[in-house]
C-alpha positions in Angstrom: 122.6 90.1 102.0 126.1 89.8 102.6 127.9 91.7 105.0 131.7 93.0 104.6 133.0 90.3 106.6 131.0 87.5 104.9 127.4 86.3 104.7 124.7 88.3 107.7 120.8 88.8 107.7 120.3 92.5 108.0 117.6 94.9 108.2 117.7 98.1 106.2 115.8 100.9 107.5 115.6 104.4 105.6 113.5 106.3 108.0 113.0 110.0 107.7 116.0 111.3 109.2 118.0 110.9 106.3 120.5 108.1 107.1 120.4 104.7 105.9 121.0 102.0 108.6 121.6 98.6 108.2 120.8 96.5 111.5 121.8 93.0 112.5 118.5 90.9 111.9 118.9 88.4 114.9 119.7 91.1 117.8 119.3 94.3 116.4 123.1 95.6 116.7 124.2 98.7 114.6 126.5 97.7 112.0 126.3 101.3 109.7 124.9 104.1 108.6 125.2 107.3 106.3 123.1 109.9 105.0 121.7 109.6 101.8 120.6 113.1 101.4 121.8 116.5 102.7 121.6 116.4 106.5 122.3 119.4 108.6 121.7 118.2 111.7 124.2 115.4 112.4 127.4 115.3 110.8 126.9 111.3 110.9 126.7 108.1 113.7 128.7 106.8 116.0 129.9 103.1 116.5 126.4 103.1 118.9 124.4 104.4 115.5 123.6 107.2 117.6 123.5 111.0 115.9 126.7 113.2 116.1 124.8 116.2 116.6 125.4 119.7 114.9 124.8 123.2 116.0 123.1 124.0 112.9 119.6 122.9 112.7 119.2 123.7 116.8 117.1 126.8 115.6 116.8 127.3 119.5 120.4 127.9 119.9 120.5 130.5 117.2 120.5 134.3 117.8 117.3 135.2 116.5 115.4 132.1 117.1 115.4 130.4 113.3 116.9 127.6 111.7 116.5 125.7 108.0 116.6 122.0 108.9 117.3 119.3 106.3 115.7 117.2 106.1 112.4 119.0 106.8 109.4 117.5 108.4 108.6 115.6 105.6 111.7 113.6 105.9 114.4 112.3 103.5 112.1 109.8 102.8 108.7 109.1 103.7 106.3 106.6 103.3 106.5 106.2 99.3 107.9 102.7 99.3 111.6 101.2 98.7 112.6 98.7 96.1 115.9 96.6 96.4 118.0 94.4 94.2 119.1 90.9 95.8 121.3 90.1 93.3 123.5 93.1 93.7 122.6 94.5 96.9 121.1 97.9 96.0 118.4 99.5 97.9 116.1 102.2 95.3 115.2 105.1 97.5 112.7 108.4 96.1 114.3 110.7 98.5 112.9 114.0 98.7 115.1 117.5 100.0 112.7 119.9 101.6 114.3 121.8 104.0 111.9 123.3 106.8 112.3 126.6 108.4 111.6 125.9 112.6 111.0 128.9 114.6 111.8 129.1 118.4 108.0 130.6 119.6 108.6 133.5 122.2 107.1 131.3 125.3 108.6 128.4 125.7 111.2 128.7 123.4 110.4 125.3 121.5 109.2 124.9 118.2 106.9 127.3 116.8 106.2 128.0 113.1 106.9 126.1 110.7 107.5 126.5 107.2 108.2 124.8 104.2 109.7 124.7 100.8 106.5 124.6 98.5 105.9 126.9 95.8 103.7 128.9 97.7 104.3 131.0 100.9 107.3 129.4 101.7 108.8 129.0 98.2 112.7 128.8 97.6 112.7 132.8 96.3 116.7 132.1 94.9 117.7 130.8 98.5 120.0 127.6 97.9 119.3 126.4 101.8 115.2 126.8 100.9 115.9 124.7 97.4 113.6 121.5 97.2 113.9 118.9 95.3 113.3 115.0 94.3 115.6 112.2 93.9 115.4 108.3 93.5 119.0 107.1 95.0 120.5 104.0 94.1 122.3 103.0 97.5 125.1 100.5 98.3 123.9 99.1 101.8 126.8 97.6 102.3 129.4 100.2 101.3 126.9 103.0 102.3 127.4 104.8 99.4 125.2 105.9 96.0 125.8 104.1 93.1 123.7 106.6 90.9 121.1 109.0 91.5 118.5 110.9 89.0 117.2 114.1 90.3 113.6 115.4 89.5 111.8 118.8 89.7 109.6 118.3 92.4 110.7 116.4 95.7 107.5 114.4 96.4 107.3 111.5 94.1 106.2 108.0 94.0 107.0 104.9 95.3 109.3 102.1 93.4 109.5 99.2 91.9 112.9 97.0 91.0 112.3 93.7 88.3 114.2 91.2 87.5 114.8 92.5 84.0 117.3 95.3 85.3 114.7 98.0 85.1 113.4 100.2 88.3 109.9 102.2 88.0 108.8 105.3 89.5 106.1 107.6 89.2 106.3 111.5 89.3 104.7 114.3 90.7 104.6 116.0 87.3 102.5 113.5 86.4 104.8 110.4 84.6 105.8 107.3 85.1 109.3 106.3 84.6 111.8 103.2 83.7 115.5 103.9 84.5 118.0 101.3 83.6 118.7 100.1 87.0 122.6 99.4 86.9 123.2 103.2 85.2 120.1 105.5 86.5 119.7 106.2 82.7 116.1 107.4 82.1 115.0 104.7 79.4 111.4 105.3 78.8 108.3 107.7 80.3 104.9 107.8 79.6 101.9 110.6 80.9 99.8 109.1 83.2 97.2 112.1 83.4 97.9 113.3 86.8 100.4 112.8 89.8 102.1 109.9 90.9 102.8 109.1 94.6 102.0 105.1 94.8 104.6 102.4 93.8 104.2 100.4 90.5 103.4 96.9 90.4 103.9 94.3 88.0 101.1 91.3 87.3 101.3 88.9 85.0 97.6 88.0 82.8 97.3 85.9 80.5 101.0 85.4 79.5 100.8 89.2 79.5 103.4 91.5 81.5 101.6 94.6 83.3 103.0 97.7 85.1 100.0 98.9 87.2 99.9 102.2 89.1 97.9 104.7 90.6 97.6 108.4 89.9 95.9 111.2 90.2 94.7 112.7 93.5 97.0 112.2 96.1 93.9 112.0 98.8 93.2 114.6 101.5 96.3 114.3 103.7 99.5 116.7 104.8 100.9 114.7 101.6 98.1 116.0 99.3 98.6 119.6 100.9 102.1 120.3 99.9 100.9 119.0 96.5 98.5 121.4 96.0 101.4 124.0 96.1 102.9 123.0 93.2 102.6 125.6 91.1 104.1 124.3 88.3 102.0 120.9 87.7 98.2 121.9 88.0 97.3 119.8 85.2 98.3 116.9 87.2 95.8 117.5 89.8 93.5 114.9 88.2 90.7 112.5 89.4 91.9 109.0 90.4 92.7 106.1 88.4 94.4 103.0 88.4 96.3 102.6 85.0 97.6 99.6 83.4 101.2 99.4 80.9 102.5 96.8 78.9 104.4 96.9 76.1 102.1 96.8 73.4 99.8 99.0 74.8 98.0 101.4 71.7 95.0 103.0 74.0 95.7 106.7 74.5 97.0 108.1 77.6 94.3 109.5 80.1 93.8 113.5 79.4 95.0 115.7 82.0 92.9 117.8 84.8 91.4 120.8 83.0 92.5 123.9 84.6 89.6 126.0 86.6 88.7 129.2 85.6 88.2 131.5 89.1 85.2 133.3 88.8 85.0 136.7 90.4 84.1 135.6 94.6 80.6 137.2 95.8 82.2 139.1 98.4 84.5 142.3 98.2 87.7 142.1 99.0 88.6 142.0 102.7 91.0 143.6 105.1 94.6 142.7 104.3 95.9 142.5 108.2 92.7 140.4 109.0 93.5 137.9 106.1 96.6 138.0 107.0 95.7 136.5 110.5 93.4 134.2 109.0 96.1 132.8 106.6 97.7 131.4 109.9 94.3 130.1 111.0 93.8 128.1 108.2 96.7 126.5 108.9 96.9 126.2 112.6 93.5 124.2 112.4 94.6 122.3 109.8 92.3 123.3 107.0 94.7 122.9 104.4 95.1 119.1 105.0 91.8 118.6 103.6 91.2 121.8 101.1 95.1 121.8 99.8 97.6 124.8 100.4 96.0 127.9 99.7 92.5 125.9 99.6 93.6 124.0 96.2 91.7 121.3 96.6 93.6 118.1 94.5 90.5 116.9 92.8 88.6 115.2 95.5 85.1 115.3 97.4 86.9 118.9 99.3 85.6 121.8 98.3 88.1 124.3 96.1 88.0 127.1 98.3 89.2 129.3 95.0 85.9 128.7 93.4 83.9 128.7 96.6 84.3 130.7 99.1 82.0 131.3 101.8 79.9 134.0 100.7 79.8 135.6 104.2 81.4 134.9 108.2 77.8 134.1 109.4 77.6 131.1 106.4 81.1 130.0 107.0 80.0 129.6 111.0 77.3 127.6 110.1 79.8 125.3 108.2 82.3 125.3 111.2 79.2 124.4 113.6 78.5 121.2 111.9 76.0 122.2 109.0 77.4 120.2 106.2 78.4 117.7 108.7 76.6 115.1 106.4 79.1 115.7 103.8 82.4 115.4 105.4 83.2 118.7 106.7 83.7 118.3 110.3 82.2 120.4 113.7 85.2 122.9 114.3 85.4 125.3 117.7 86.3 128.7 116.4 85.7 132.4 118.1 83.9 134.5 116.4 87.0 137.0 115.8 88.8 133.8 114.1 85.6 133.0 111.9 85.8 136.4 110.7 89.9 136.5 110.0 89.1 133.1 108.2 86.5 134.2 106.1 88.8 137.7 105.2 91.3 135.2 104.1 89.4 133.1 102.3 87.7 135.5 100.0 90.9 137.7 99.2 92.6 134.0 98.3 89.9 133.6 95.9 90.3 136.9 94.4 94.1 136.6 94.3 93.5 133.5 92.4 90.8 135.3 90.0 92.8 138.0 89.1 96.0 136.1 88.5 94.8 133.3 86.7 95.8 134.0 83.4 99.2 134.3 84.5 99.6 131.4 87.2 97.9 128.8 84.7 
C-alpha cells in the first residue's frame, strides 16, 4: 500500500490495545499509529511507536485502589477478523468499547478483581466511563484516521468481510448479518440469521452462483461465549449452531430463533445470601463461567444451564467436582469443602433468581 512519501510494503497490525500501527514490512520500523477507539491509558506513540503513558488507567496509583481502563481486557479488537480494501487503502475493523474496572488487591498491590461492562453484575447502571458498545471502523492506514464508522448495541460482534463490489459484511451479536456500503458505512441490507454472530462471512462462488456463508449461533464455551451469555437483551440469539448460506435470490425462510427456557422452581430452598455471595466469586475465580456462561447461562451447547439444573445438594455437586461426570466433559476440580458449599448456595439462589424473574427478564 502506498506510504505518504510514495510506494512501501507495510504491515498493519490492530492488536488489542487500541491503536492501529502500520510497520515497515522489510525491517519492522514504526512508521504510525493512532487509536481507533477510546483509549485511557496512553494519550498516543512516540516517534519509537512506544505508549505515552497516562495516569489514568494506573488503578494502582489511585487513592482508593480502582481504575476503569479502556480498552478493557477484551481489547479494542480481538480476534474477530479484519477486512481491507486494496484499492483505496481502508482497513474494516469491528472494534468493541468495554471498559474494565481493575482493582489494586490489598497484598501485593497488583491487579486484583476485575470487572466488566456486561449486562449483568457489572453492567453500565447510567455510568458513561462503564458504557459498552460495538463498532465496525473504517480506518485510513495511511492518514490514521476513520473514514466512517457505524455503531451497534452490543460491543462483541463478528468478523468481516470487504468484496470487490464496494460492499463490507458483518455479523451481529443481536443475531444479524449486515451489508454496509463500504465507501459511506450506510447500512444497505440485514437479514436474521437465528442466533449470534461472531465469525467473518465468506463469499464462494457455485455454480455461477454468488454465496455469503457464515456461522452463527453458539459462540462455543470460551471467555468470548461468557460475556455473551450476559447479554440480557439478545437471549433469543443464544441458538444452536449452523452454518448459513445467502445469495441474492434466496426464498428459504430464515432459521427460527432459540426458544426461551422457562426456569422451573430449583429442588433446593433458597440459601444464605452472604454464602452465595462468596460463591458468586468462586464461580468465577475457577473459571466456571467460561464453560456454563455468566451467571451459568449456558449459550446453547453440550454445558449444562445451571438455571435449569442446579445441583440438587453440596454433597452431589462434590461428586461432580471430584470427577463423576468426568465422561461427559466436566472436568476433576480441587475445591474445600467450605467453597463446595458457598458454590452450591450460589448456584441454587441464581436459579431461583432466574425462576422468579423470568417473566420480566424474558
Amino acid at each position: 500500500m502506498p506510504d505518504v512519501d510514495g510506494e512501501r510494503r507495510v504491515v498493519i497490525s490492530v492488536p488489542k490495545d487500541g491503536f492501529v500501527y502500520v510497520l515497515d514490512a522489510d525491517t519492522g520500523e514504526f512508521l504510525s499509529g493512532r487509536n481507533y477507539v477510546p483509549a485511557n491509558w496512553a494519550s498516543g506513540l512516540d516517534e519509537a511507536g512506544r505508549p505515552i503513558y497516562l495516569p489514568d488507567a494506573r488503578y494502582w496509583e489511585q487513592p482508593d485502589g480502582r481504575a476503569v481502563v479502556s480498552p478493557g481486557g477484551m481489547g479494542g479488537h480481538n480476534w474477530e477478523a479484519l477486512a481491507f480494501d486494496p484499492e483505496k487503502h481502508v482497513v474494516f475493523i469491528p472494534a468493541a468499547t468495554m471498559p474494565a474496572l481493575y482493582e489494586a488487591s490489598a497484598a501485593d498491590g497488583l491487579m486484583g478483581d476485575i470487572g466488566v461492562t456486561f449486562d449483568g453484575e457489572y453492567g453500565s447502571k447510567g455510568d458513561p466511563d462503564w458504557e459498552a458498545f460495538g463498532e465496525l471502523v473504517a480506518w485510513d492506514p495511511v492518514l490514521q484516521t476513520e473514514v466512517w464508522r457505524a455503531r451497534h448495541a452490543l460491543p462483541m460482534n463478528g468478523g468481516v468481510l470487504h468484496t470487490a463490489g464496494g460492499l463490507v459484511f458483518q455479523g451481529l451479536a443481536e443475531g444479524y448479518l449486515v451489508a454496509y456500503d463500504a465507501a459511506t458505512g450506510e447500512r444497505l441490507w440485514e437479514a436474521p440469521a437465528g442466533g449470534t454472530v461472531r465469525s467473518a462471512p465468506s463469499t464462494v462462488m457455485a455454480d455461477g452462483r454468488q454465496y455469503i456463508v457464515v456461522s452463527s449461533g453458539n459462540v462455543a464455551t470460551s471467555v468470548g461465549a461468557t460475556g455473551f451469555t450476559s447479554y440480557s437483551s439478545v437471549p433469543r440469539s443464544r441458538s444452536r449452531p449452523r452454518l448459513l448460506a445467502f445469495a441474492l435470490d434466496g426464498s428459504v425462510a430464515a432459521p427460527p430463533w432459540a426458544e426461551i427456557p422457562h426456569i422451573p422452581a430449583p429442588p433446593a430452598a433458597r440459601r444464605d445470601a452472604a454464602l452465595a455471595s462468596a460463591g458468586a466469586e468462586i464461580f468465577v475465580a475457577y473459571g466456571c463461567d467460561g464453560c456454563h456462561g455468566h451467571a451459568g447461562v449456558s449459550v446453547g451447547g453440550a454445558s449444562t444451564d445451571l438455571r435449569l439444573r442446579p445441583p440438587a445438594s453440596a454433597e452431589y455437586l462434590r461428586a461432580v467436582l471430584d470427577g463423576a461426570l468426568v465422561a461427559r466433559g466436566m472436568p476433576t476440580v480441587e475445591m474445600t469443602d467450605d467453597g463446595v458449599e458457598a458454590l452450591h448456595a450460589y448456584l441454587v439462589n441464581l436459579a431461583w433468581d432466574a425462576h422468579e424473574g423470568q417473566d420480566t427478564a424474558h
